[in-house]
N, C-alpha and C positions, 0 to 999 in steps of 0.2 A: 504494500500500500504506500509506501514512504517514499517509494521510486515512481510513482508517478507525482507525487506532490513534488519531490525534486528538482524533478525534469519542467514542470511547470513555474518552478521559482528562477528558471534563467533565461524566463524570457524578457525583453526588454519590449512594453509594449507599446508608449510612442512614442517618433520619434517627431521634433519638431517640423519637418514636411509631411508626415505622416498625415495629419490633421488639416483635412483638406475645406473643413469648412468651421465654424459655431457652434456647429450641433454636433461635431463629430470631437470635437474637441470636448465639450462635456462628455460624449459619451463615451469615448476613451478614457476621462478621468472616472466614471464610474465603472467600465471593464478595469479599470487599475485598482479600483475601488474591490471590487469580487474576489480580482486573483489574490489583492491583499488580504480578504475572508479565509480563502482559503487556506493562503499559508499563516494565517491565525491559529486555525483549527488544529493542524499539524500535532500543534502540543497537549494536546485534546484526546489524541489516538492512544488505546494501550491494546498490549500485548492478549488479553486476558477476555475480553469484553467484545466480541464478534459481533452482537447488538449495539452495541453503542458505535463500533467503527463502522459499521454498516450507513447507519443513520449519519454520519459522518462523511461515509462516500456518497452518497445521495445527495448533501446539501452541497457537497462539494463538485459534483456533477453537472447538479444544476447550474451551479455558480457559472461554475468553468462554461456550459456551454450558452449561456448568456455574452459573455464575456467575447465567446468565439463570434457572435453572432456580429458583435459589435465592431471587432476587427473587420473580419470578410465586407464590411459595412464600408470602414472608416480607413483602412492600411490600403496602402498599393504597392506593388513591387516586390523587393527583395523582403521588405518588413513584412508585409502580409504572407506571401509566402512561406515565411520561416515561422512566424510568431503562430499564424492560422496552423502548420503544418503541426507545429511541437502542441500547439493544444488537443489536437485532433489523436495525435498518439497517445498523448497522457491521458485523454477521454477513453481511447481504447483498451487503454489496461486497466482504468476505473472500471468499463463495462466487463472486462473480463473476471477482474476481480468480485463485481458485486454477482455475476452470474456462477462462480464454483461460489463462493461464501455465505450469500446475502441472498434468502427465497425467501 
């Protein structure tokens, strides 16, 4: 579970061209807003408690693919590409994860 919270903590998500209008610019601050929820949560997770981390990858699923939506929205280029790309993966090992752990 901690490897895809990781792998979501290096994305950089925008960058000053990135934000191509007002409203992308807020809403990039609130996708900055999500992924920072998420890596909040992180320290939240234990070893022991497959209910509670579950209910933890969930919200954090969520988060994250809000957050994707807002990229695919608001990045162009190289940014979006890589930023959209690494959330897309780390969604897919959340789904993988909540599908063997989390019914």
């Amino acid at each position: 579970m901690r490897r895809a919270l990781t792998a979501l903590f290096l994305l950089a998500l925008a960058s000053p061209a990135a934000a191509q209008s007002g409203t992308c610019a807020r809403d990039l601050a609130d996708a900055d807003a999500l992924v920072a929820a998420v890596q909040a949560r992180e320290k939240d997770f234990s070893e022991n408690d497959d209910a509670k981390n579950c209910r933890l990858l969930r919200q954090n699923r969520a988060d994250m693919v809000a957050a994707t939506a807002i990229m695919r929205r608001c990045l162009t280029g190289h940014d979006r590409s890589e930023n959209v790309g690494q959330m897309e993966d780390s969604l897919g090992y959340i789904d993988a994860v909540l599908a063997a752990k989390c019914r």
